[in-house]
C-alpha positions as CSV (number, residue, x, y, z in Angstrom):
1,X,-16.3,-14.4,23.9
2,X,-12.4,-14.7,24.2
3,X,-12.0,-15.8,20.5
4,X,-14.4,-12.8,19.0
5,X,-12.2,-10.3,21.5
6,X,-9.1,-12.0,19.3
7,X,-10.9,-11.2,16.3
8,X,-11.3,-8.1,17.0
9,X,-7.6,-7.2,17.6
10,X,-7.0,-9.1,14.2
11,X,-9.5,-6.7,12.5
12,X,-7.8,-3.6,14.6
13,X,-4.1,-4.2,13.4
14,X,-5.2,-5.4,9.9
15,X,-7.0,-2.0,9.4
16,X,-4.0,-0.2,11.1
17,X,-1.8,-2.1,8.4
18,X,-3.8,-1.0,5.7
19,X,-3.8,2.9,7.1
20,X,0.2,2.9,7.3
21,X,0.2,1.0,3.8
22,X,-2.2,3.3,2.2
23,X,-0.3,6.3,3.3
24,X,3.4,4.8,1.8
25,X,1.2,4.1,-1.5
26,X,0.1,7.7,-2.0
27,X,3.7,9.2,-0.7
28,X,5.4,6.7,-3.5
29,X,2.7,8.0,-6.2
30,X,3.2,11.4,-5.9
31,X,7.1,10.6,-5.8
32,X,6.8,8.4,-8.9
33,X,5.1,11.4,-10.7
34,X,7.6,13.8,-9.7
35,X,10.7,11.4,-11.0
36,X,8.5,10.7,-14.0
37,X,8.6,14.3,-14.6
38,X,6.0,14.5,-18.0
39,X,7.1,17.8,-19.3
40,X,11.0,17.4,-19.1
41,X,11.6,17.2,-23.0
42,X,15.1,15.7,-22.2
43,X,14.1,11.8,-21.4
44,X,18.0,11.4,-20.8
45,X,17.1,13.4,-17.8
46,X,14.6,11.0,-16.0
47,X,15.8,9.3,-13.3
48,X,14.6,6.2,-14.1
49,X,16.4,4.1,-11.8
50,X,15.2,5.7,-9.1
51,X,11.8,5.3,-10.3
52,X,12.3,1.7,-11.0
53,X,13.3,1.5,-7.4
54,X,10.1,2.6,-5.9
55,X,7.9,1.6,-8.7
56,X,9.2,-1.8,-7.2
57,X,8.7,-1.0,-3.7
58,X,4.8,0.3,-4.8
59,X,4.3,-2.9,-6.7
60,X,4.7,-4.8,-3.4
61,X,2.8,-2.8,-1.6
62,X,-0.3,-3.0,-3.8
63,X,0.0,-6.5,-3.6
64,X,0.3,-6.4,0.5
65,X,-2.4,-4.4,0.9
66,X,-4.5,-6.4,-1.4
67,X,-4.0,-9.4,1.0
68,X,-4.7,-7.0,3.8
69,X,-8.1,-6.1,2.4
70,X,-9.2,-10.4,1.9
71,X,-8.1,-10.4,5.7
72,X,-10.2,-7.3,6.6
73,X,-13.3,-8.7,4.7
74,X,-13.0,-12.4,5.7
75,X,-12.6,-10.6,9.6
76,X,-15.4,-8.2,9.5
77,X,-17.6,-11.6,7.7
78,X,-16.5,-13.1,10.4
79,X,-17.7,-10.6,13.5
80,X,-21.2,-10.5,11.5
């Protein structure tokens, strides 16, 4: 019983991971789009190391959260 209570907890703060890490995606999308502004006619004008910057930060995220999802499924197997 003691080791499926630990599994539990696992599952719980890997899904809480993957809330907080799904919310900094979506806040760095729309921030990317409104860098990448695609109606500024001036390209001179796009700050583009700024959006390298996050673009960077998003890129690591995806791939955290992609190892947070392969947790959350090999958990919830797991529980079954």
């Amino acid at each position: 019983m003691s080791e499926r209570l630990q599994l539990k907890g696992l599952l719980s703060e890997a899904r809480r991971k993957a809330r907080e890490k799904q919310a900094e995606i979506e806040g760095l999308v729309i921030l990317l789009r409104n860098i990448l502004n695609p109606y500024e006619s001036d390209v001179a004008k796009l700050n583009v190391d700024s959006a390298h910057a996050n673009m960077t930060r998003l890129h690591a995220l995806v791939h955290e959260m992609r190892d947070l999802k392969a947790k959350i499924a090999t958990y919830e197997q797991d529980l079954e």
